[in-house]
C-alpha positions, 0 to 999 in steps of 0.5 A, spaced: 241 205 522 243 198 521 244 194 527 246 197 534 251 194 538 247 193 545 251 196 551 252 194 558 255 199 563 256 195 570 257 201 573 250 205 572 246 198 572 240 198 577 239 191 577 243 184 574 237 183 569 240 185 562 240 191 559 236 191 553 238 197 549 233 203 549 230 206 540 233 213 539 228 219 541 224 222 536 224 230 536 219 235 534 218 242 535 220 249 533 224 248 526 225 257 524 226 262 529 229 269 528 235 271 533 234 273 539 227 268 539 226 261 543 225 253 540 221 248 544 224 242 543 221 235 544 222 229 545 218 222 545 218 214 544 225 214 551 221 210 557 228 212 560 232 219 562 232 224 555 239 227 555 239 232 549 246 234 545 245 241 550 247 237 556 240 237 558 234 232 560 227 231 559 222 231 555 223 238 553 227 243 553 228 251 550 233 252 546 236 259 545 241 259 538 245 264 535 245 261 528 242 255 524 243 249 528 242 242 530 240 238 536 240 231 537 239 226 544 241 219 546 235 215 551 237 212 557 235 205 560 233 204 567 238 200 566 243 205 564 244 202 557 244 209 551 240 209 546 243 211 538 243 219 537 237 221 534 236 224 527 238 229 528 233 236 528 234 242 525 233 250 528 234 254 523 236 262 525 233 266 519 238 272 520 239 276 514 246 280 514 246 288 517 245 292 510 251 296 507 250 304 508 254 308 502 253 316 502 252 319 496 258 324 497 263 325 502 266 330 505 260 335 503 259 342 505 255 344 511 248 344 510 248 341 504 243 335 503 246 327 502 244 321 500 245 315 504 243 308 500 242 302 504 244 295 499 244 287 502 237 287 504 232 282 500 227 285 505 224 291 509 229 296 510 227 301 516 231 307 518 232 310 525 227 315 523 221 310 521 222 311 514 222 305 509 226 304 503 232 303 499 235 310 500 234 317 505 235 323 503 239 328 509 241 335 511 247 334 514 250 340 519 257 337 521 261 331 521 256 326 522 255 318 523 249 314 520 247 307 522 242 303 526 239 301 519 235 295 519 234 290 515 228 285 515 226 279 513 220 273 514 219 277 520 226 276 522 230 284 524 238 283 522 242 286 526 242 294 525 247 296 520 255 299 521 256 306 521 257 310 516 261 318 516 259 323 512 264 329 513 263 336 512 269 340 509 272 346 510 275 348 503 282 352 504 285 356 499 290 352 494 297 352 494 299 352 487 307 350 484 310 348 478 316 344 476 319 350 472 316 357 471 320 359 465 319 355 459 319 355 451 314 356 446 311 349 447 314 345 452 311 341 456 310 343 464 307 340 470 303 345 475 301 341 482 295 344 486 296 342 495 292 343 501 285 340 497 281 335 500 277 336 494 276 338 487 281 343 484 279 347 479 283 352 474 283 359 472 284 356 465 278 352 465 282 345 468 280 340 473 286 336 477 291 336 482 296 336 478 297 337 470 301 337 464 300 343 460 303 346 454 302 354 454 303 359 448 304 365 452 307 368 458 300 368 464 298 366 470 294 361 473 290 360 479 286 355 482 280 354 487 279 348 492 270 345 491 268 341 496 260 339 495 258 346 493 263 349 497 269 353 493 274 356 497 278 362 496 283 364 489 290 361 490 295 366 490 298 367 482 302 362 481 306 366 473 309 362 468 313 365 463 313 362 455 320 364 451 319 365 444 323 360 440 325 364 435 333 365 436 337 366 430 344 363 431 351 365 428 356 361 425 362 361 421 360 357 415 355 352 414 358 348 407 364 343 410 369 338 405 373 332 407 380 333 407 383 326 402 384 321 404 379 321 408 372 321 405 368 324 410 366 331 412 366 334 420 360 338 421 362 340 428 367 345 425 360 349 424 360 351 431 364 358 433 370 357 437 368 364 440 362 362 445 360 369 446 357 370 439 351 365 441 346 363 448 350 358 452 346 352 450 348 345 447 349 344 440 344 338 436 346 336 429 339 333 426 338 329 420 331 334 418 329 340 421 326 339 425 328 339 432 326 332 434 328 328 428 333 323 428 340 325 431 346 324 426 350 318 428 356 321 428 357 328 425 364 329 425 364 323 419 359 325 415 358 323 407 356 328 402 348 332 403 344 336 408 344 336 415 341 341 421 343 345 426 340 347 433 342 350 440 338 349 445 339 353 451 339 353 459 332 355 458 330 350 455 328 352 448 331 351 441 334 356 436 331 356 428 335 351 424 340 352 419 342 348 415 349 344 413 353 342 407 356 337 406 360 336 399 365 330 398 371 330 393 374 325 390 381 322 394 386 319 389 387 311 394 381 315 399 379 311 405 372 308 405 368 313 409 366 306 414 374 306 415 374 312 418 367 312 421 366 304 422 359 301 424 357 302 432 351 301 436 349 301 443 342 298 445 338 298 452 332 295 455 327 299 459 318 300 462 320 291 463 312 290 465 311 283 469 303 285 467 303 285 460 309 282 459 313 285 455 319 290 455 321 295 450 328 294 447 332 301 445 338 302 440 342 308 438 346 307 432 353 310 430 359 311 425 355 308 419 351 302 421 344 304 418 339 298 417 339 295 424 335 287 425 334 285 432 333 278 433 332 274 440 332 266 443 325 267 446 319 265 442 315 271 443 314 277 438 318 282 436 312 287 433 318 292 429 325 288 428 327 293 423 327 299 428 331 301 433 326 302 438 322 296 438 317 291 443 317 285 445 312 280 448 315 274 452 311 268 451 310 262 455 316 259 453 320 264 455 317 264 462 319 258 463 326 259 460 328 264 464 331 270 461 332 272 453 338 274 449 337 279 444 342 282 439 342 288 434 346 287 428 347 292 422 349 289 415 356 290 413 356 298 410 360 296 404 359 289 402 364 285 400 369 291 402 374 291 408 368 294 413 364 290 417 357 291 421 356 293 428 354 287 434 351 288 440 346 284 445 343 284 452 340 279 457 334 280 459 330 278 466 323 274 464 318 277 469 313 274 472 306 273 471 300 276 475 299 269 477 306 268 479 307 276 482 303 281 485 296 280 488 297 272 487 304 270 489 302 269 497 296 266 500 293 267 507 289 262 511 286 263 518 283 257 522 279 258 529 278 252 533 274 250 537 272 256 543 274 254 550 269 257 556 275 260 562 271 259 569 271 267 570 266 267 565 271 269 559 271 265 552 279 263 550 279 263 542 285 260 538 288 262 531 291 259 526 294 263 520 298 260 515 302 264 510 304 261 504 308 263 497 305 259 492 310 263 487 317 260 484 320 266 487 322 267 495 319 273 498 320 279 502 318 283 508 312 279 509 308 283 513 301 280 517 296 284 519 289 283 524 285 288 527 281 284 531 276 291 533 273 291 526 272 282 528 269 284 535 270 291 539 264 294 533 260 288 536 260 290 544 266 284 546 271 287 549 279 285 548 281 283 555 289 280 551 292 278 546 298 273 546 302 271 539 307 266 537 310 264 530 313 259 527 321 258 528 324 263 524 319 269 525 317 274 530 311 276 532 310 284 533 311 284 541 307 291 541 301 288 537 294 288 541 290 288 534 286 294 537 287 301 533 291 302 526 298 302 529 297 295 533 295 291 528 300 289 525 303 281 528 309 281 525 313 284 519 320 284 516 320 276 515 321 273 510 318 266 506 322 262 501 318 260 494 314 254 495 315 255 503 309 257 509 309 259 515 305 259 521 303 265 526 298 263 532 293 267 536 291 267 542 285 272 545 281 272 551 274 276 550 269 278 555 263 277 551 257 280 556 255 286 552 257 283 546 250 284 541 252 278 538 255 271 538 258 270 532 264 274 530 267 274 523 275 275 523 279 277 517 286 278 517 291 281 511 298 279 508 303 283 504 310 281 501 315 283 496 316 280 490 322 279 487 320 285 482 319 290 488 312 289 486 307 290 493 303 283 492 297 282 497 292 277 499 286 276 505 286 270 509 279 265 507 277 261 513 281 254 514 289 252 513 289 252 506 290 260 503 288 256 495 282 251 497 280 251 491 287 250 488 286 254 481 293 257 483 290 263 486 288 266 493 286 271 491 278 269 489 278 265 495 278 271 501 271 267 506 272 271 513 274 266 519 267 266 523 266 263 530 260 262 533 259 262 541 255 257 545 255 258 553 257 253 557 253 248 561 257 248 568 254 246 575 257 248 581 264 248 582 265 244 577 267 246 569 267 242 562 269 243 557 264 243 550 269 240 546 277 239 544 281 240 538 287 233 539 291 235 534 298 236 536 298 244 536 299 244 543 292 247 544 286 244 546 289 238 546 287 234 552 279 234 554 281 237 561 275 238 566 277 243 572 275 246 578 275 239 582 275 238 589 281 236 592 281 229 595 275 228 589 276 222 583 273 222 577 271 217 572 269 217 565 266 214 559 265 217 553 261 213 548 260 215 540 253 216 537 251 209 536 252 207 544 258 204 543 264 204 549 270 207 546 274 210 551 273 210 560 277 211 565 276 209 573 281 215 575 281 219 569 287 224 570 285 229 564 289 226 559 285 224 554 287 226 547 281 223 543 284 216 542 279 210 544 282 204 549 275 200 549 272 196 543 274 194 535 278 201 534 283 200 540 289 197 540 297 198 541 296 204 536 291 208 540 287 210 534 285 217 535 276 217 533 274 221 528 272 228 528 264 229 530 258 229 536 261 224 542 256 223 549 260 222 556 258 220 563 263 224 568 262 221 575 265 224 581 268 221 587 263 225 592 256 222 588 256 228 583 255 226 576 255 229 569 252 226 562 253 231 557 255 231 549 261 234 547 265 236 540 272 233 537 275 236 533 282 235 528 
């Protein structure tokens, strides 16, 4: 330990002779208890006061924790010299986590059997009914909920499992609908089944809600509701009619020349000016027939050779094909054809996809360009630069870069002649990566300090939640949310206030009571420049005195818009720092905010604290003793673990803020002491006095 610096305290001496400062206590006594259980602790080797890290004095004492914790006490000499903290001894708390129980199936219907599983458990599981084991088999008649499953290990029970709903359905007959009930032979339709909380299941053999099907003939389609083993009534009929596509058209020629100079035919002479001769419906000139075959670029200028014509009808459906023909004669000083029919070409992007990174690139080719070449000024990979449709995978360059040109050429239709190739480009946005958007752009951290133990029996806790985007992007609608009934109302406490205050910029939901689904929302709508973090702080008041347990875990939940109007979302870790482990993603780092609660040793009127937290938030930042009597003065002494003297007041006002003013660390800086274990000496002008341990935290 080194050595100890030796102390005399003028106030507390019983006689001039010097103070010899005293060893540390050795302790020993109970090292594994399970909750709920006792630990007698004993001290030896003080010939003075014993005061344990409890506040209480003597050789021994029975300690009661809700968790592994260590005790520690200092001896006091006759004199009043304090011994150094002995080491410290370690109760540990052997309580396994309650078990998860999961049910086999829900809803069901009445009367069937389920199985719920229990998991989380290295141990014994014990059910409500005595039985044992990983699993129970049971008949449920209506809605019901499961738990009290307990888990066992060395001895040590955990706290009896959170309940589990196993529903029992009522099927009901299906609604069916379709997005159109006449269709041709082949085309593709969606029948939608609602007002099933279970399976659908179809006349045609089907299963799903919603399907895509491509009927050959005109039937109709029915569908029941299954839950369990329970199946509903038939839905009513829902018809579909399928069109046979077998439509002859009539035209008035199907064989089309040019007229000189030009070279080139017009095949929209092919369509009969008397549109009574025909269904009403659009006209469609393909290269093959073949209904879905490449389009002709540009049918009114065609050269010589065979070219398709369709109608499709208002219904949807396509006649049988006919062919044309176009035939070219020689013209005396004739226009090249790509005179008359120059090179165009119009291009699109489309299904951009920040996840795979990649974006479809789209050209439509017109008049005679033919032969098209994409190229770009990214670094990524066009996986077809020669069709018209084609996709491209950005790289990690082009991320950085921003955005991407990409142009579409044609080459020049009749070489060192008087036509040219066609030119287009478009510019697109880079989207960012999953580490950049989505589930890993924004970041929740959520500190709790220290509790603070109110005079009516009340616990104050304090918390901290810290907002960050970690991506190069500003985000929108940020949106926070605590339900502080899952952290505590489930456990026996009860939520006496709740009060919120955000940082400069943010506004707290003023209806938020983090208590039900339409009130644990703290705030929402807010906005968070890239780089940026905001605070939001908590403050709430529980009444512990029928909780089932002392320690409660909290986790709160963030979600935000990315610049792509992707939904990206994050659950607070324990702490100020959403990224504790700095990989650039908070996500995997999602530890709940856990606090345990030790009860207060008070004495008369008078209360102190256990602890404080001086780090300038404005909570807790003063060690504040209340319940003082009028007309009464206090004085007070604080000492670190090795006896030393580091702050006292003769006629302390409650203002310490955790910095020393006695010894080598004071000064004109007022340094603040380190966080840890502190002993105190609180003496009141009416004779009564206090020595105790607290706790300072940063």
């Amino acid at each position: 330990m080194g050595a100890v610096l030796a102390i005399r305290v003028s106030s507390y001496a019983q006689s001039a002779d010097p103070c010899t400062t005293p060893n540390p206590p050795v302790i020993n006594g109970t090292s594994s208890i399970c909750r709920g259980e006792s630990a007698l602790l004993s001290a030896t080797g003080c010939s003075g006061t014993i005061i344990w890290s409890t506040g209480e004095t003597g050789g021994q004492i029975r300690v009661q924790p809700q968790q592994t914790t260590r005790y520690t006490a200092l001896c006091r000499a006759p004199q009043g010299c304090l011994s150094c903290f002995a080491e410290a001894w370690k109760v540990e708390v052997n309580t396994p986590a309650p078990p998860v129980i999961v049910a086999s199936e829900t809803p069901i219907c009445r009367g069937d059997r389920v199985t719920l599983t229990a998991t989380g458990c290295a141990g014994t599981l014990t059910w409500p009914d005595g039985n044992t084991g990983n699993s129970l088999v049971v008949q449920v008649m209506q809605t019901t909920m499961f738990a009290g499953v307990i888990c066992t290990e060395k001895t040590c029970p955990s706290a009896p499992s959170v309940a589990v709903e196993v529903a029992i359905g009522e099927p009901t007959k299906p609604v069916l609908s379709v997005d159109q009930t006449s269709i041709c032979t082949g085309q593709a339709i969606n029948i939608m089944a609602g007002n099933c909380a279970g399976v659908v299941r179809w006349s045609d053999g089907g299963i799903g809600t919603s399907r895509t099907i491509s009927p050959t003939q005109s039937r109709a389609y029915r569908a029941v509701c299954q839950v369990g083993s329970c199946q509903s009534d038939s839905s009513d009929a829902l018809p579909i009619t399928v069109n046979a596509s077998n439509l002859r058209i009539s035209l008035t020629s199907t064989t089309f020349t040019n007229g000189c100079p030009y070279q080139t035919a017009d095949l929209t002479q092919a369509i009969p000016a008397d549109k009574s001769l025909n269904p009403a419906g659009v006209w469609l000139f393909r290269t093959e027939p073949n209904p879905n075959s490449p389009a002709v670029q540009s049918p009114m200028a065609v050269e010589s050779g065979g070219y398709y014509l369709f109608l499709r009808t208002n219904d949807g459906c396509f006649s049988e094909p006919v062919m044309l023909s176009a035939k070219i004669a020689p013209c005396q000083n004739g226009i090249a054809p790509c005179i008359s029919n120059p090179a165009r070409v119009v291009v699109w992007a489309d299904s951009l996809n920040g996840q795979r990174g990649s974006v479809a690139l789209h050209a439509q080719l017109r008049g005679s360009a033919l032969n098209p070449q994409w190229t770009g000024t990214g670094t990524g990979l066009l996986t077809s630069a020669s069709a018209p449709s084609t996709r491209y995978l950005f790289s990690e360059a082009d991320r950085q870069r921003g955005a991407i040109v990409f142009a579409l050429t044609t080459p020049d239709p009749d070489g060192l002649g008087p036509c040219v190739g066609a030119l287009a480009s478009l510019t697109v946005t880079v989207p960012l990566p999953d580490s950049q958007t989505g589930a890993e752009i924004v970041g929740l951290g959520k500190k709790v300090f220290e509790p603070t133990w109110l005079p009516n029996g009340e616990v104050e806790l304090v918390y901290q939640l810290t907002v960050a985007n970690m991506g190069k992007n500003p985000l929108a609608n940020v949106q926070v949310v605590d339900d502080l009934d899952r952290a505590f109302a489930a456990s026996g406490a009860r939520i006496q206030s709740v009060s919120v205050r955000a940082d400069s910029g943010w506004a707290a939901n003023p209806a938020y009571n983090g208590r039900g689904s339409d009130t644990t929302m703290l705030m929402a709508g807010a906005s968070l420049p890239a780089g940026a973090q905001r605070m939001v702080r908590m403050v709430v008041r529980l009444n512990i005195g029928q909780a089932n347990t002392l320690t409660f875990d909290n986790q709160a939940h963030v979600q935000a818009l990315d610049v792509n109007g992707t939904i990206c979302r994050d659950l607070s870790t324990i702490g100020n720092d959403p990224d504790p482990d700095k990989n650039g993603n908070p996500v995997d780092n999602n530890e709940p905010t856990a606090i345990t609660l030790h009860s207060v040793a008070t004495e008369g009127e008078v209360f102190i604290p256990e602890g404080f937290s001086p780090n300038g938030d404005g909570i807790n930042d003063q060690f504040i003793v209340s319940r003082v009597p009028s007309n009464t003065t206090m004085q007070l002494r604080v000492f670190n673990r090795w006896g030393q003297t580091v702050y006292e007041s003769e006629k302390y006002q409650n203002d310490w803020n955790g910095t020393a003013n006695v010894g080598v660390v004071s000064g004109v800086n007022r340094q603040g002491l380190p966080e840890g274990t502190y002993f105190y000496v609180l003496t009141l002008s009416d004779g009564r006095e206090y020595s105790r341990f607290m706790t300072l935290n940063r």
